[in-house]
C-alpha positions as CSV (number, residue, x, y, z in Angstrom):
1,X,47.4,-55.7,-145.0
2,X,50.1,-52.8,-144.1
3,X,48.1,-52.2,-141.3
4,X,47.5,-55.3,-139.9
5,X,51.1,-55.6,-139.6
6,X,51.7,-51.9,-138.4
7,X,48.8,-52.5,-135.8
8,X,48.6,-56.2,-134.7
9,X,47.8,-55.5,-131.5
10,X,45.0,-53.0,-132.8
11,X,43.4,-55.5,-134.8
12,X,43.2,-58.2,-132.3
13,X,41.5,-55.8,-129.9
14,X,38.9,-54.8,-132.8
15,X,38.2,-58.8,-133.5
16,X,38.1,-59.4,-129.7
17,X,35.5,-56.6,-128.9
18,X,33.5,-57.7,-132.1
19,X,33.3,-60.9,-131.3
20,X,32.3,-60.3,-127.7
21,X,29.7,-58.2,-129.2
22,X,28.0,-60.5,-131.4
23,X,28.2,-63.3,-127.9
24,X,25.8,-61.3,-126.4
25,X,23.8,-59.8,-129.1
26,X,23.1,-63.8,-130.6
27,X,21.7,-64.8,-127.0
28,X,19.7,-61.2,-126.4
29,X,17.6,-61.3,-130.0
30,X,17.2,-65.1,-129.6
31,X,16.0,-64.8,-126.0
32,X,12.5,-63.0,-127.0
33,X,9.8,-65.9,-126.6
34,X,6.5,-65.2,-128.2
35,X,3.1,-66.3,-126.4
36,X,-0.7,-66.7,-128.0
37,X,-3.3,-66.2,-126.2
38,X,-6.7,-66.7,-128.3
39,X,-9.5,-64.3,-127.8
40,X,-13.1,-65.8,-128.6
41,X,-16.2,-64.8,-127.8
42,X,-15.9,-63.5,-124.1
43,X,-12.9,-65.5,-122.8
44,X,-9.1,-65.0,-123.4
45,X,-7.5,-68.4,-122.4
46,X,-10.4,-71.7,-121.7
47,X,-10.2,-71.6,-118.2
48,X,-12.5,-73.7,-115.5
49,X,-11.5,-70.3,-113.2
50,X,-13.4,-67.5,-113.7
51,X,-10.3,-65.1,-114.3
52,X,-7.6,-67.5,-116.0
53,X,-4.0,-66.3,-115.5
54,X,-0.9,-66.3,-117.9
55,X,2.8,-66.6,-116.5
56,X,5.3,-65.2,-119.2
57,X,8.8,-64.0,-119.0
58,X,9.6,-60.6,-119.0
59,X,10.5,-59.3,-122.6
60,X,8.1,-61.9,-124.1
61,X,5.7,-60.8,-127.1
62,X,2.6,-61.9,-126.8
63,X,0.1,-62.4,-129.4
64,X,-3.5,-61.9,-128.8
65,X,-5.4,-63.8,-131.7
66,X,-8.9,-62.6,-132.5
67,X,-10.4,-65.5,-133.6
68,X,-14.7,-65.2,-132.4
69,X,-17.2,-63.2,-134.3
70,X,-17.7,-60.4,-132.0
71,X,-15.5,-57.7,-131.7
72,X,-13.4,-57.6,-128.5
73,X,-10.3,-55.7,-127.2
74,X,-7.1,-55.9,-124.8
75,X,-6.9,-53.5,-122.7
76,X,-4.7,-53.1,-119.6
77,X,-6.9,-52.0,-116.6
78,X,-4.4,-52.3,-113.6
79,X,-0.6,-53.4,-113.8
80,X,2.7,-51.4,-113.7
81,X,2.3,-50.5,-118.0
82,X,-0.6,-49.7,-119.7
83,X,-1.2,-50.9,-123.3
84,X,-4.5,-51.4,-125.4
85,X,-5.4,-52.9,-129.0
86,X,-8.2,-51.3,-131.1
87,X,-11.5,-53.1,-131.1
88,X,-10.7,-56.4,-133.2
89,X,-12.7,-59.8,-135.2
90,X,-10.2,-61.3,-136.6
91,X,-6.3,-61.0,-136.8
92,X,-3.2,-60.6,-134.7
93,X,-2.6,-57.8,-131.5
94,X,1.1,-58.0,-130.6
95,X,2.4,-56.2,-127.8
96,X,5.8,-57.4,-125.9
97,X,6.1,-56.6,-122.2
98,X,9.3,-55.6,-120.1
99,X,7.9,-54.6,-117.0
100,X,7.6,-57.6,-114.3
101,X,4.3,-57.5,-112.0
102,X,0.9,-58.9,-112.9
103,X,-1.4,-56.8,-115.4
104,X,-5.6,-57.2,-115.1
105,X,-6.1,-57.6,-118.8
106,X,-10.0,-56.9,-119.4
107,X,-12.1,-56.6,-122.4
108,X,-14.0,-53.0,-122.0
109,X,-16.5,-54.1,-124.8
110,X,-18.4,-57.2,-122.7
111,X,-15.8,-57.4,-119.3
112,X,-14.0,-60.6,-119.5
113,X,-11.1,-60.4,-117.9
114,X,-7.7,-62.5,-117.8
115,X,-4.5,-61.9,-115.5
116,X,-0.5,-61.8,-116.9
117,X,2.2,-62.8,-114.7
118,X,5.3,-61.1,-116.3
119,X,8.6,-62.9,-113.9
């Protein structure tokens, strides 16, 4: 308390810098949206076109969910990052993408293909 009152001015700076901290940290972590995207037995998204797209914001995650009987894979085959998942079944690949532009997201085991818009 003896240097609250030696310091007022010190500790309203402290409290006003924390608290414009924590105004943009709450928005930045809340901000991440997450996006699933099934992969079945050669397609990514049930699409009438032949190469369905995806439009996502930048920093989303997205969730590719294995869900067919074959084993498949993400893999990144033109777009401004490159990122791949092991060859899957079942379960969850997660990657989250920064980087704006569209990726040509393919699987390299039977060559389906899907696109991802990143805005």
């Amino acid at each position: 308390m003896r240097m609250l009152r030696r310091y007022p001015c010190r500790s309203l700076t402290v409290a006003a810098l924390l608290l414009a901290l924590a105004a943009f940290a709450v928005p930045a972590l809340a901000a991440h949206k997450t996006r699933t995207i099934p992969v079945g037995d050669f397609y990514f998204v049930k699409d009438t076109n032949h190469t369905p797209t995806v439009h996502v914001a930048a920093g989303t995650v997205m969730r590719w969910h294995f869900v067919g009987f074959e084993d498949h894979n993400v893999t990144v085959v033109r777009g401004p990052a490159k990122f791949h998942s092991r060859d899957m079944d079942h379960g969850f690949y997660r990657h989250q993408v920064f980087r704006q532009g569209t990726y040509l997201i393919e699987c390299t085991i039977h060559g389906f293909k899907m696109r991802l818009v990143v805005d």
